[in-house]
C-alpha positions in Angstrom: -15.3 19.2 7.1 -14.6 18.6 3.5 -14.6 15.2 1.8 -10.6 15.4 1.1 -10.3 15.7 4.7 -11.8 13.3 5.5 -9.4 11.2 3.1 -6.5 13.2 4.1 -7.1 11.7 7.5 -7.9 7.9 6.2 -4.7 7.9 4.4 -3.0 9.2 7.7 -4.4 6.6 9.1 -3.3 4.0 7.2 0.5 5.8 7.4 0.2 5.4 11.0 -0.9 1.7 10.9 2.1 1.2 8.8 4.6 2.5 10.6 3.4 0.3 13.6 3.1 -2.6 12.0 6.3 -2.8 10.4 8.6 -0.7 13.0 11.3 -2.5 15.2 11.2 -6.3 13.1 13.9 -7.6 11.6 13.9 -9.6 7.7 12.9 -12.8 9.1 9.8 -11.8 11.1 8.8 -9.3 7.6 9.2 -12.6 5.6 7.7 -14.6 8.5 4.5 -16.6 6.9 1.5 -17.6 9.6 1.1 -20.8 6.5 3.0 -21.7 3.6 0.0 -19.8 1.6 -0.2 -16.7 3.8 1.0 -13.4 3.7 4.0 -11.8 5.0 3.9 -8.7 6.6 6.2 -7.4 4.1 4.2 -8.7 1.5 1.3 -7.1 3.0 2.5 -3.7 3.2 4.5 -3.8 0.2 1.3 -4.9 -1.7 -1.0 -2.1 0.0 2.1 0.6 -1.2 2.2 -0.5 -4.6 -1.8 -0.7 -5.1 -2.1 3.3 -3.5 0.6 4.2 -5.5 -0.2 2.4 -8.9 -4.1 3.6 -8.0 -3.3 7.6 -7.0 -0.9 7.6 -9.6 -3.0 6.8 -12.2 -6.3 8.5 -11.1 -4.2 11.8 -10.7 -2.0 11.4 -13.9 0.9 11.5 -12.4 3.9 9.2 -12.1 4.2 6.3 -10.4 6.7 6.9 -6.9 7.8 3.3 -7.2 10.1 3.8 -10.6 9.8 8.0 -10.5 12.4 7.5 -7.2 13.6 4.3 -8.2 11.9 2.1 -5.3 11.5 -0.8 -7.8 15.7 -1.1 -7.8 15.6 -0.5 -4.1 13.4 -3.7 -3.7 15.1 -5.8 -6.1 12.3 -8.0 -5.6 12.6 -10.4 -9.2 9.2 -9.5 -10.1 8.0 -7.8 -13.2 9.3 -4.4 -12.8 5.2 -2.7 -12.8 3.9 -5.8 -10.4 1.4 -4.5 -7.4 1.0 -8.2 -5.9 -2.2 -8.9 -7.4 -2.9 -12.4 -8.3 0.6 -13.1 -6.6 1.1 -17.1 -6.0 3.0 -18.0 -2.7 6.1 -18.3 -4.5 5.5 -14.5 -6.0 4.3 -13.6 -2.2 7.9 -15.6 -1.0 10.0 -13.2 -3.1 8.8 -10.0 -1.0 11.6 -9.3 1.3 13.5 -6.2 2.6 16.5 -6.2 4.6 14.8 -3.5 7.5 11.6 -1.9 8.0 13.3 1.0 7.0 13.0 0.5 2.9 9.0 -0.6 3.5 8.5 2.8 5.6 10.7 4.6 2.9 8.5 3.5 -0.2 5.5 4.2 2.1 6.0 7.5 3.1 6.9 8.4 -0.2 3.7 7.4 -1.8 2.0 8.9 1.2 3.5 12.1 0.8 2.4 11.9 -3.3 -1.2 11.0 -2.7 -1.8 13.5 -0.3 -0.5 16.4 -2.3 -3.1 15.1 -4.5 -5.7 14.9 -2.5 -5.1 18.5 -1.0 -5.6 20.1 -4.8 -9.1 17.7 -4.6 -12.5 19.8 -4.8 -16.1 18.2 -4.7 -16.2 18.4 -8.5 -13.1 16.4 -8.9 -14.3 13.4 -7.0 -17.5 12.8 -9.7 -15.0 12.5 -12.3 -15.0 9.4 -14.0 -11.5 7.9 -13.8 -12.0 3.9 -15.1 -14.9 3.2 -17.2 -14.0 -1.0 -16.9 -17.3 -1.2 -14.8 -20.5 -0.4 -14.7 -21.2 1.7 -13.5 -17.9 3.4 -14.5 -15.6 4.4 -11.5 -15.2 7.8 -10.0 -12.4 9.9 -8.5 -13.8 9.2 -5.1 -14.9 6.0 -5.4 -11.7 4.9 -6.2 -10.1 6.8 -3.6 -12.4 5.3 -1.0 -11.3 1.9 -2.3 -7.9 2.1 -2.5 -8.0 3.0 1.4 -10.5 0.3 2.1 -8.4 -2.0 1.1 -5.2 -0.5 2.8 -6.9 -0.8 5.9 -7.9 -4.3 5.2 -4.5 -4.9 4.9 -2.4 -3.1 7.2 -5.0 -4.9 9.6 -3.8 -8.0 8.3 0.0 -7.1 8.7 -1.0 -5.4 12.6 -2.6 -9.3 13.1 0.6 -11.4 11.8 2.5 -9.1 13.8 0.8 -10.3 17.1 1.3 -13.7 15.9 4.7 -13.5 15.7 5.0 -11.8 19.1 3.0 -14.1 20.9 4.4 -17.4 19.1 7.8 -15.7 20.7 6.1 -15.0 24.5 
């Protein structure tokens, strides 16, 4: 097996994850907070979106699905237009809602589709290549692909876990 196979199937994964997480709730369990300073499972998949889609986007050189399909007027969210949820205060967090599960599967899917016709091009070369030198040591191809699902997973875990709160606060 090859090592974009191997992502081709993490990212799957993390489709998959979505999709269950999100599938069959209504606005007010998306938007539903465990805590006044906790994510909402719209937040959280929103936020995990963006980040694979600002991240891919940018390691590949390509452009962004969020304002290339015009997800970011879809949203309507009051953010700044290029905003992944990072260093979001509650109120920012708060401002993350969608109508259906629909538009957060939409946005998804369509970043999904982008990153994997990204990674299927992918050869073992292309993953050495150095694609932020911020850090030391600088950040490769791979590395950052590997990160970028790391912390989708983190998160769609997250989202999966407020999900079964909500269900069992309603048992």
């Amino acid at each position: 097996m090859h090592a974009k196979d191997i992502l081709i199937d993490g990212y799957g994964r993390v489709r998959e994850e979505v999709h269950a997480a999100v599938g069959g709730l209504g606005p007010d369990e998306l938007a539903a907070r465990p805590t006044p300073e906790a994510n909402s499972i719209a937040w959280l998949v929103w936020h995990l979106t963006r980040i694979q889609d600002d991240h891919v986007a940018d390691a590949f050189g390509l452009e962004q699905v969020w304002r290339a399909e015009g997800w970011d007027k879809r949203f309507d969210l009051g953010l700044p237009r290029g905003s992944t949820g990072f260093g979001h205060s509650p109120a920012q967090v708060a401002k993350v809602r969608v109508g259906s599960p629909d538009l957060l599967i939409g946005y998804h899917d369509a970043v999904h589709a982008q990153t994997l016709d990204a990674l299927k091009s992918l050869t073992a070369k292309d993953l050495e290549r150095v694609v932020d030198e911020n850090w030391d040591p600088p950040v490769t191809l791979g590395v950052r692909l590997v990160s970028v699902l790391s912390d989708d997973l983190q998160h769609v875990g997250q989202a999966a876990y407020a999900r079964g709160l909500l269900q069992s606060a309603a048992s």
